[in-house]
C-alpha positions in Angstrom: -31.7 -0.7 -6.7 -29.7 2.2 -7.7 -26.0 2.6 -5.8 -23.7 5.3 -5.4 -20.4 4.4 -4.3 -18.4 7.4 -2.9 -14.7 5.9 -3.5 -11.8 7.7 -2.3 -8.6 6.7 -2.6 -5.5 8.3 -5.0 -3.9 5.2 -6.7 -6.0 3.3 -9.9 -3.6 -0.2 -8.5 -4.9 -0.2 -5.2 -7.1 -2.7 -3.0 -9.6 -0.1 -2.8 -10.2 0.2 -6.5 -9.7 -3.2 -7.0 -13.1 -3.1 -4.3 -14.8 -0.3 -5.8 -14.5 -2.0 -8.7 -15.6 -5.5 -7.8 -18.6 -4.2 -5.7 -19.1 -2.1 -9.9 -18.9 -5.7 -11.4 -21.3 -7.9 -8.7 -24.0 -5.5 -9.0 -24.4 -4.4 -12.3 -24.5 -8.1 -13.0 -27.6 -8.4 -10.6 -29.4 -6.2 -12.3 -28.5 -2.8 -9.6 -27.7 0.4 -11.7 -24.3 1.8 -10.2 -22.8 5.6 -10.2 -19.4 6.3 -8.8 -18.2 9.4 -7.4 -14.2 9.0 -7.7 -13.2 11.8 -5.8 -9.6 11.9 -6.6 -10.4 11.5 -10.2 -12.3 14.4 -10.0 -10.7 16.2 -8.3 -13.1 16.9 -5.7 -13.0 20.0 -3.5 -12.4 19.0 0.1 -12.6 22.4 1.5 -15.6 23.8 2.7 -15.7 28.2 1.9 -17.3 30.9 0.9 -17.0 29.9 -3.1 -19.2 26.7 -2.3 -21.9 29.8 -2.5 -22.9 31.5 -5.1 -25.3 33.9 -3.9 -24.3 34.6 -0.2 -27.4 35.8 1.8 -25.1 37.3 4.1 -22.6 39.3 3.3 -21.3 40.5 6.9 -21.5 37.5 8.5 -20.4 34.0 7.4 -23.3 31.2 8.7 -22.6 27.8 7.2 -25.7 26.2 8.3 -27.8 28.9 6.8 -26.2 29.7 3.9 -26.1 25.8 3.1 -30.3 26.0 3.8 -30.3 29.3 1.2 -28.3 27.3 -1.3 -30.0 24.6 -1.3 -33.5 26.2 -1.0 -32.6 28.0 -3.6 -30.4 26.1 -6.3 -27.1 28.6 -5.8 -24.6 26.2 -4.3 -21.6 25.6 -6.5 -22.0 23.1 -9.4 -20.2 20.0 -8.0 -22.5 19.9 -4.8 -25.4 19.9 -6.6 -24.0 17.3 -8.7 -23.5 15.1 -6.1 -26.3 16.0 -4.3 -28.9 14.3 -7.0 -25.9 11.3 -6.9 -27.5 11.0 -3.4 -31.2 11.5 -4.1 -31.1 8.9 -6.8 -29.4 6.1 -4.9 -30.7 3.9 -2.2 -27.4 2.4 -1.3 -24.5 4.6 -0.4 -21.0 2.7 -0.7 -18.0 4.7 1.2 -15.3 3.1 0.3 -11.7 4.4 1.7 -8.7 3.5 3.4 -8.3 4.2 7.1 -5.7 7.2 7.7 -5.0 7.8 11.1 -7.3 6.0 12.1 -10.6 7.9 10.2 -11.3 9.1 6.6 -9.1 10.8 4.1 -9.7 14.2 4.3 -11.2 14.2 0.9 -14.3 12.4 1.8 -14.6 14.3 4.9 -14.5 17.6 2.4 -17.2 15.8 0.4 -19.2 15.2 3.5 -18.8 18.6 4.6 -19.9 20.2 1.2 -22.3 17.6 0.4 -24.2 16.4 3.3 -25.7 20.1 3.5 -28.1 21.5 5.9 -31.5 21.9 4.6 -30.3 18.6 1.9 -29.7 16.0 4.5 -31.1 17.5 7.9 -32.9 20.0 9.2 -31.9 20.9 13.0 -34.7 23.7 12.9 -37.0 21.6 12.3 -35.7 18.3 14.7 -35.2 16.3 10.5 -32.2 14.1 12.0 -32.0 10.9 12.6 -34.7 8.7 12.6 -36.1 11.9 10.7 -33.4 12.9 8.4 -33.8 13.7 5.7 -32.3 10.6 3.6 -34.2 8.5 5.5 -35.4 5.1 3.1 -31.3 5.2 2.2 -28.9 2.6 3.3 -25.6 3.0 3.4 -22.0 0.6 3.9 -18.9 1.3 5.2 -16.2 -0.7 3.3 -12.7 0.4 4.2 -9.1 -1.2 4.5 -6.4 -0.8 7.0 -2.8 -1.3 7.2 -2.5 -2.3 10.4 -3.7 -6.0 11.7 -7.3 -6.5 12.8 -6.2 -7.1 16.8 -4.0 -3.6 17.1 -7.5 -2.1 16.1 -9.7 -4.0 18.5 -10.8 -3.2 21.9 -7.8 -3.4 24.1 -5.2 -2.7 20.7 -2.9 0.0 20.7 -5.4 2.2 18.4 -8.7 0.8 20.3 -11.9 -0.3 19.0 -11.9 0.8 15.2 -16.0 0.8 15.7 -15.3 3.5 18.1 -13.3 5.7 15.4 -15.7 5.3 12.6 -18.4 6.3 15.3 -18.7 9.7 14.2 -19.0 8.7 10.5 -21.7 5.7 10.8 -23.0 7.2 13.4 -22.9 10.7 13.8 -22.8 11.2 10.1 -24.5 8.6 8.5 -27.3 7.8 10.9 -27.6 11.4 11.9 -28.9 12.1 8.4 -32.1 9.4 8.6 -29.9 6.6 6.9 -29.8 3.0 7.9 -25.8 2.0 8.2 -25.6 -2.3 7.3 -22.8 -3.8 8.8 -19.1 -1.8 7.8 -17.0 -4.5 5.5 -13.4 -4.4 7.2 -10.2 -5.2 5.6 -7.4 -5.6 7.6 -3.2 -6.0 7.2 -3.1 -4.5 3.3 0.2 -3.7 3.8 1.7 -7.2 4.3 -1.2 -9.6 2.0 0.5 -11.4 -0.8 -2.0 -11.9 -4.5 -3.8 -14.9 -2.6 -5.0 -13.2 -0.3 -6.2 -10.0 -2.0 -8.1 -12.2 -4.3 -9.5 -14.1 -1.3 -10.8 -10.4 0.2 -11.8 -9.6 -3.2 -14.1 -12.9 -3.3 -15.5 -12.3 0.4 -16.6 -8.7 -0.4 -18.2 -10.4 -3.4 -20.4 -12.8 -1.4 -20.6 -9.8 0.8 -22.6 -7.6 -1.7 -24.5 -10.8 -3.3 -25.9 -11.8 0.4 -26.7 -7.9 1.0 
C-alpha cells in the first residue's frame, strides 16, 4: 500500500511529529511505502490566488473552479500543486495529521486543501464526479489529530460540542465529497497536561492503531 501522510504542524518536538513519525516507522516496517508532505517544512503555500495559475484562461474575470479545471486539464498550475497532486494519485491511504486550532485545521492544511484538492483533480461538479463518484474514489483516508483540551469539553454536551461535528466539513464535506472512504479519525486528547508516560502510551495505541488498520 502506498501512504501519503499530509502532516502539519510547526514544531520538530511535538506529539504530532512524534505521530507522524511513529505511523513513518509502523508502516515502512510492514512492508507500506510512505511519502510525507511536511507542510511547514516546506513551506507550503496556504493561500489560494491568481499565481497558483500559470496560464489564466480568463483574464477579466477571476473563476477558481474553472481555472483549477484549465490547469489541471492542461498541466499549468503552479509547480507545488502538481507536486502534490501525483503525492495523491500515488497513495491509497491519506494520513492528515494536525492539531486542532480553534476547534478545526491549521490554516495551512486548509491552504493545501484549497490549492490541492482542485476541481477537475478531485471532483467534477459538472459532471455530478463527487462523492460516491469522486474522483479519488478507491482512496482511503484517516484523520489523526490532537487536542489540548480534555476529551469531555469536546463531546456532545462540552463547552466546544461534539468535535465529530467540527471535523464534519473536513471528513465529510472534504474528504468524502471527493469519492474517498474516511476510517475511523484517531483522537488525542489533553496534550497540554500528559506527562512522558503517557505520550509514550498514545504513541503505542496509534501504533496498534495502524497495525490493526
Amino acid at each position: 500500500m502506498n501512504v501519503l501522510i499530509i502532516y502539519a504542524h510547526p514544531y520538530p518536538a511535538s506529539l504530532n511529529a512524534a505521530l507522524k513519525d511513529r505511523a513513518v516507522s509502523v508502516l515502512q516496517d510492514a512492508g507500506h511505502m510512505v511519502k510525507v508532505s511536511d507542510l511547514y517544512a516546506m513551506k507550503f503555500k496556504a493561500v489560494l490566488d491568481q499565481n497558483d495559475f500559470l496560464k489564466p484562461c480568463n483574464r477579466d474575470y477571476f473563476s477558481v473552479p474553472g481555472e483549477q479545471m484549465a490547469g489541471v486539464r492542461n498541466g499549468t498550475l503552479a509547480p507545488d500543486i502538481q507536486a502534490e497532486m501525483h503525492k495523491v494519485k500515488w497513495a491509497d491511504l491519506l494520513i492528515f495529521q494536525f492539531p486542532i486550532w480553534w476547534s478545526s485545521t491549521p490554516a495551512i492544511l486548509k491552504g493545501w486543501i484549497d490549492r490541492v484538492l482542485a476541481q477537475g483533480f478531485a471532483v467534477n461538479l459538472a459532471e455530478g464526479k463527487l462523492y460516491q463518484e469522486g474522483l479519488l474514489s478507491g482512496k482511503k483516508a484517516l484523520i489523526s489529530t490532537t487536542a489540548g483540551s480534555p476529551p469531555e469539553f469536546y463531546s456532545e454536551g462540552g463547552p466546544h460540542g461534539d468535535i465529530n461535528h467540527h471535523l464534519m466539513s473536513l471528513w465529510h464535506n472534504t474528504i468524502e465529497f471527493c469519492g474517498m472512504e474516511v476510517v475511523p479519525t484517531f483522537y488525542v486528547f489533553n496534550v497540554g497536561v500528559m506527562d512522558d508516560l503517557q505520550v509514550n502510551a498514545e504513541l503505542e495505541r496509534y501504533e496498534e492503531y495502524l497495525r490493526l488498520l
